[in-house]
Every structure is written in C-alpha cells, then in structure tokens.
C-alpha positions as semicolon CSV with decimal commas, in nm:
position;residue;x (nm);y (nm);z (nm)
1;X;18,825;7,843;-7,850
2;X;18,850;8,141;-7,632
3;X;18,487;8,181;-7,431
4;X;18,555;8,585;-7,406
5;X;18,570;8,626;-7,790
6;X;18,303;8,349;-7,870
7;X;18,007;8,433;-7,581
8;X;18,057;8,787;-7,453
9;X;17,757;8,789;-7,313
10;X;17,733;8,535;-7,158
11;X;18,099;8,626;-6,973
12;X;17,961;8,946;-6,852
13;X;17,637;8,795;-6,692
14;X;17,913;8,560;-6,461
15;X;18,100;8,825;-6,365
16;X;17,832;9,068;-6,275
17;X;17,639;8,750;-6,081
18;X;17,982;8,694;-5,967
19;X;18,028;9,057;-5,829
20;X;17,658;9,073;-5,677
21;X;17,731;8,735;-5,481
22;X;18,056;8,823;-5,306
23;X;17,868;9,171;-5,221
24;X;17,585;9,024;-5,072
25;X;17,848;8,817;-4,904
26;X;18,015;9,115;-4,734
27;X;17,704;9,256;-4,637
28;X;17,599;8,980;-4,475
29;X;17,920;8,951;-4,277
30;X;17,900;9,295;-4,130
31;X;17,614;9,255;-4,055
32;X;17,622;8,955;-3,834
33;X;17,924;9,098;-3,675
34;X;17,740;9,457;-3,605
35;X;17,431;9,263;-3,437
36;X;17,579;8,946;-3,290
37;X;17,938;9,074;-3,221
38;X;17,960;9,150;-2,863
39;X;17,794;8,835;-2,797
40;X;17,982;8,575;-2,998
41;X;18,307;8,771;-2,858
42;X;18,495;8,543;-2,603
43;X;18,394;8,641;-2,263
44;X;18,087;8,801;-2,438
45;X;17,753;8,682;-2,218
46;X;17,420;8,662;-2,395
47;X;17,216;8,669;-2,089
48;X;17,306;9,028;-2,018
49;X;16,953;9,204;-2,084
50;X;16,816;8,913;-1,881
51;X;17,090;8,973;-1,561
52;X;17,033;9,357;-1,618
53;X;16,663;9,328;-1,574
54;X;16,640;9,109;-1,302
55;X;16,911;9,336;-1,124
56;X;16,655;9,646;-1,193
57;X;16,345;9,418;-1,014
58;X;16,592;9,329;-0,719
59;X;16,701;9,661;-0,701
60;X;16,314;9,833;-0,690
61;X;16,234;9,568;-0,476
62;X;16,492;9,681;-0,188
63;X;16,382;10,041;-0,240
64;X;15,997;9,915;-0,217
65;X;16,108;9,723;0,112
66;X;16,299;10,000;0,257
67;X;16,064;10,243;0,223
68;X;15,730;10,050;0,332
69;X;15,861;9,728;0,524
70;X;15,953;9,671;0,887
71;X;16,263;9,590;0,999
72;X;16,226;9,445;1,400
73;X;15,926;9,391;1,596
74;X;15,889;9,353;1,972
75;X;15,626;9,130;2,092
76;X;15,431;9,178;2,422
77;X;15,177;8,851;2,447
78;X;14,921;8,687;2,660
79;X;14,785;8,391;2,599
80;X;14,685;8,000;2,641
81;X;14,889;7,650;2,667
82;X;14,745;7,338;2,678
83;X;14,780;6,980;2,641
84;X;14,636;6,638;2,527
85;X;14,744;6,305;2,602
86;X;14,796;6,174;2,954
87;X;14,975;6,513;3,059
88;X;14,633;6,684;2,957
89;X;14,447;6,447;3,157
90;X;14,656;6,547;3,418
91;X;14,705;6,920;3,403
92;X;14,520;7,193;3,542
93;X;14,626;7,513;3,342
94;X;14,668;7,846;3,474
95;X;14,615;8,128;3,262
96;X;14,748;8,344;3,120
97;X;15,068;8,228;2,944
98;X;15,259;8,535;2,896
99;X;15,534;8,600;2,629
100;X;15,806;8,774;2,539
101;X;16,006;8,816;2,158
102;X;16,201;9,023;1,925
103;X;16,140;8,945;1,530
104;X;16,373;9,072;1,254
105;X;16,248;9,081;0,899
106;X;16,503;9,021;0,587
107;X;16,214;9,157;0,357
108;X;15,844;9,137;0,294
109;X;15,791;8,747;0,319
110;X;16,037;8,639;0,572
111;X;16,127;8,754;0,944
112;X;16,315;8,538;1,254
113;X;16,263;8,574;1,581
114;X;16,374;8,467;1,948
115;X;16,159;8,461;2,209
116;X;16,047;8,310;2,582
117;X;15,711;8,212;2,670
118;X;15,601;8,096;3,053
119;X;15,280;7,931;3,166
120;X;15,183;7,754;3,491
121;X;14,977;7,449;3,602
122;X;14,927;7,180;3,840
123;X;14,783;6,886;3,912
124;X;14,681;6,682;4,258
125;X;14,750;6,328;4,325
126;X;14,442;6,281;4,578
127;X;14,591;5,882;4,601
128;X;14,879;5,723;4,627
129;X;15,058;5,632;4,289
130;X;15,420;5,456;4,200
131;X;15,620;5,672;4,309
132;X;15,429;5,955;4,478
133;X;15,306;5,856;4,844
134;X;15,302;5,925;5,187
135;X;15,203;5,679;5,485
136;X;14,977;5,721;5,773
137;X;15,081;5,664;6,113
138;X;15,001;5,258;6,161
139;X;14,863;5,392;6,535
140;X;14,565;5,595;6,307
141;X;14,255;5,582;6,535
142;X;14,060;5,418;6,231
143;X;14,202;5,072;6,174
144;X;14,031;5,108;5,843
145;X;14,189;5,388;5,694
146;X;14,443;5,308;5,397
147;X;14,813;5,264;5,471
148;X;14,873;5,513;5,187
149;X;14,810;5,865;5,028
150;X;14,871;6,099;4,745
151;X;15,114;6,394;4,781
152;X;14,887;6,626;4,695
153;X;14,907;6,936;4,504
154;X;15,209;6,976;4,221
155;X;15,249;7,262;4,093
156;X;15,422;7,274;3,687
157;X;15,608;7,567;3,549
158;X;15,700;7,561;3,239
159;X;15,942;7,789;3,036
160;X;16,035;7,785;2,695
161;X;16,322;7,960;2,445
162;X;16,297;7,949;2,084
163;X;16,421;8,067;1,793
164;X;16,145;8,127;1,479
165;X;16,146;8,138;1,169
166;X;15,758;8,311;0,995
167;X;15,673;8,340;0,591
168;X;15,412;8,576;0,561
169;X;15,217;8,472;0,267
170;X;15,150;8,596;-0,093
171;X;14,784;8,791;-0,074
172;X;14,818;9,016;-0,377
173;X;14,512;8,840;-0,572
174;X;14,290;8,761;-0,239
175;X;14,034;8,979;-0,064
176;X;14,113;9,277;0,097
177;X;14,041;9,141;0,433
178;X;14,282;8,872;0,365
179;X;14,549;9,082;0,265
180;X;14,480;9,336;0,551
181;X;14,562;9,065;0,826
182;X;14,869;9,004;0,693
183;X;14,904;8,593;0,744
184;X;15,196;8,411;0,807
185;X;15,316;7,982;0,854
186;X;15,547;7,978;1,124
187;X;15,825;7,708;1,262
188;X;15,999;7,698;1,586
189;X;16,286;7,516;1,766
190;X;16,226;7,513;2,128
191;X;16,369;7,435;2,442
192;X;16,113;7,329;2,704
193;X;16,194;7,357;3,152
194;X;16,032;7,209;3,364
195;X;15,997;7,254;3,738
196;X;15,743;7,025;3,933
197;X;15,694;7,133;4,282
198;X;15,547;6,918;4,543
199;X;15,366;7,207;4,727
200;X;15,231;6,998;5,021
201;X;15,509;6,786;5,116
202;X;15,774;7,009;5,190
203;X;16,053;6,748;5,226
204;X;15,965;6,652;4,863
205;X;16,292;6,766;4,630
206;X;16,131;6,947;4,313
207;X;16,107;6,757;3,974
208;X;16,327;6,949;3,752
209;X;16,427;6,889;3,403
210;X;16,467;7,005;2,990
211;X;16,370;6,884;2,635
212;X;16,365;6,951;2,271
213;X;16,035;7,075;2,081
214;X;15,955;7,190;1,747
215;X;15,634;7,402;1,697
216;X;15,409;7,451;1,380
217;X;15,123;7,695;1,324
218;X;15,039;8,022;1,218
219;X;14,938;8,379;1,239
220;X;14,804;8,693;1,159
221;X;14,978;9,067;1,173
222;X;14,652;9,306;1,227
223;X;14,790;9,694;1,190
224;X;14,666;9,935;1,462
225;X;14,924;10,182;1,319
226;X;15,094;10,072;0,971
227;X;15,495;10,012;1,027
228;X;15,449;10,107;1,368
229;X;15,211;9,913;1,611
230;X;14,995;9,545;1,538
231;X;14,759;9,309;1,723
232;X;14,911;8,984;1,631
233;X;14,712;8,602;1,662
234;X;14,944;8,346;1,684
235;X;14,856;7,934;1,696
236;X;15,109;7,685;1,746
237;X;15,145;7,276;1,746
238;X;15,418;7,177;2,008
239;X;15,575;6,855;1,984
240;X;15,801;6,827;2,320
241;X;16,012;6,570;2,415
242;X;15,933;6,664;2,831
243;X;16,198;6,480;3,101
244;X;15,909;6,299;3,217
245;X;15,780;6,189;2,902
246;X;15,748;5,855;2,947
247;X;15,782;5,796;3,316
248;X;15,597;5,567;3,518
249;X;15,631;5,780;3,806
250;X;15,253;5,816;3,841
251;X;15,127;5,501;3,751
252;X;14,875;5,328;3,949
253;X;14,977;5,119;4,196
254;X;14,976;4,760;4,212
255;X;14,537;4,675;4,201
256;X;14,487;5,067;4,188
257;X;14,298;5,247;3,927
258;X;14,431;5,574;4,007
259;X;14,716;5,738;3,833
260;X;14,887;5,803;3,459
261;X;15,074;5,501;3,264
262;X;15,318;5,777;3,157
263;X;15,323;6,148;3,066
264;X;15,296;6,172;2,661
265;X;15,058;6,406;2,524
266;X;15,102;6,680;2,291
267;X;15,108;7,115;2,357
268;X;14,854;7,328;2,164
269;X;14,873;7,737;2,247
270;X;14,710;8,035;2,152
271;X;14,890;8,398;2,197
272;X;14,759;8,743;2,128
273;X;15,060;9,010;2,140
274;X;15,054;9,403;2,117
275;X;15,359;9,435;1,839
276;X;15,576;9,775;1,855
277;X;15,754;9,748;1,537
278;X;15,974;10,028;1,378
C-alpha cells in the first residue's frame, strides 16, 4: 500500500517539517560562519580585541610618559655616613658626605642610576694595639713610662661607585601629600675604597684597599619645579664587605684592654640632593 495515495496528509506534514528543518539548518550554518568565521579560520586568533586593547593602554601610556615624565636626572648631594659595629666604635665621621649621580628613567615607576659618593673619618689609637705601635727610646728619663704607644691619628677616606636601580611607588589612591613626595625603594651594587692614612707617623705606608656592598633604602622626589628641578631624601642600608673587615690589626695587645677584636660593623647614610632633571 502506497503511503502517498493512502495518508496525504500526513505525507505533506513530513515534507514541510522536512523542508523547515534543513532551513533552519542552513541558517544556522551561516550564521556561525558570519560570527565565528575569522576566528575558527586557521591562523585566525581569538585574543585579538584583547591584544588590540592592551596595545591602545601601552600605547596612551608612552604618550602619557612622554609628555609628563622625566627622562635623566642629575644629582648634586650632601649628606651623612655612618657606622655600627666595631668600625662605629671606632670612627669619628666627618661631615658632610658629598655625592655625585646621573639617573635615567624607562617610565613612571622605574629609573637607574650611577653614581659616586665620598665621606671622611678617622680615628686615634692613643695606645699601642697588635699591629699599630711605636717604641720609646729605652734611655726615656722616666724609667716608668711604657715601652709602647699608639700611632696616633688615622685618617679614613672612603669612596664609593654604584650602579642603582629605584621603583617609585604606586600613590594614585593615597593622600595628596603622599603622592606629592613622590616615594621610591631603592637597591644598589657598590664598590667601596678605602685609604687609611697614618697621619702622625710619617714612615707609616697607607692602608689601602676595595670591597663589594649592596645598599637598601629609600626615598622621596620633592618638586621645586615639576619635570625640571627636586629636593630629593635619600636613606640607605650598606652592607660592605671592607679589606679590613675582619682584621685583627687593632686588637688589644697581649693583657691590654685597649683596641678592636676586628672591624665588622654595618654603614647607614642619609643624603639630601638638589635634582636638575629635564
């Protein structure tokens, strides 16, 4: 039995249901292909909106930089070193430290530097230590007087290079004051020389001699003139492996009380430079 000729209607409802599927089919197809086409493509990339925009912020951010931000600074300082430890026991210091740099910033957060810094002290060996005596003539009216005696005055100068590296810190959501001062964390590599002169014995060969350092701290950038001039405050944690770091040079000699087991001691300064920046 032929289903045309027995159930016409029922033929006609499957081929118009038919018809409407394959449609919606087709419909569907395009589309998927007019929406997702360039994407699903080989060599298509669907993080192109994402790429574009972060191009645009990169892009605005150079202008922003270019047209507001600094680009090299030159730093004129004065300012304090000092020490702890044995060596701070020891040392006299001699204000000012003076200083000398030239920063250049890759944008708003980040700028590197070289620099030299100088600053002088001494210290006086009043009695004889380990290795830093004189003797008395043994035909010394006074029978009494000691054998022995200190050098005397030393005096320490002390130069440093380094090469920086400063991150000045987000302050878009702090105070105004904050912001204003412009902070910054700072690092350094440094190279520390030393030259110890024996000022009152003159047939004394000076004490000369390097070492590494790193120093940690921070700042502040206060504008006197914005892009163009600063007042910048600048404190730093130097850790310093000196020549004479652990010597026992000016230890105290046998039964004396007098002197310095060794040398160690950490450096601690404090530098306020007028910045020319352009």
């Amino acid at each position: 039995m032929q289903l045309g000729s027995k159930h016409p209607i029922i033929f006609f409802a499957l081929a118009v249901l038919l018809q409407m599927l394959t449609s919606s089919l087709n419909l569907a197809r395009g589309s998927g292909e007019a929406d997702f086409g360039d994407d699903m493509n080989i060599g298509g990339d669907i993080f192109d909106d994402f790429n574009e925009d972060i191009e645009a912020t990169r892009v605005l951010e150079d202008e922003r930089f270019y047209r507001y931000g600094r680009f090299f600074s030159f730093n004129l300082g004065l300012g304090l070193t000092d020490f702890d430890g044995n060596r701070g026991a020891a040392y006299d210091n001699e204000p000012p430290t003076y200083g000398l740099s030239l920063y250049f910033f890759s944008d708003f957060k980040a700028s590197y530097g070289i620099g030299v810094e100088y600053s002088k002290h001494h210290f006086i060996l009043d009695r004889p230590v380990n290795a830093h005596h004189v003797f008395i003539d043994e035909d010394a009216a006074d029978p009494e007087i000691d054998m022995q005696k200190g050098v005397g005055l030393i005096e320490v100068n002390l130069i440093r290079i380094y090469f920086a590296y400063r991150y000045y810190l987000d302050t878009a959501n702090l105070g105004t004051a904050i912001t204003y001062s412009n902070p910054y964390a700072t690092a350094r590599a440094e190279y520390w020389y030393a030259n110890l002169q024996f000022t009152d014995q003159k047939n004394y060969p000076d004490d000369k001699g390097g070492g590494m350092g790193i120093g940690f701290g921070g700042g502040f950038d206060f504008p006197i003139r914005l892009k163009e001039t600063y007042l910048n405050v600048e404190f730093l944690l130097h850790l310093v492996n000196f020549h004479d770091k652990f010597t026992h040079d000016y230890a105290p000699v046998p039964n004396g009380t007098f002197g310095y087991d060794d040398m160690t001691g950490s450096v601690y300064s404090v530098m306020v430079s007028y910045v020319m920046s352009w």
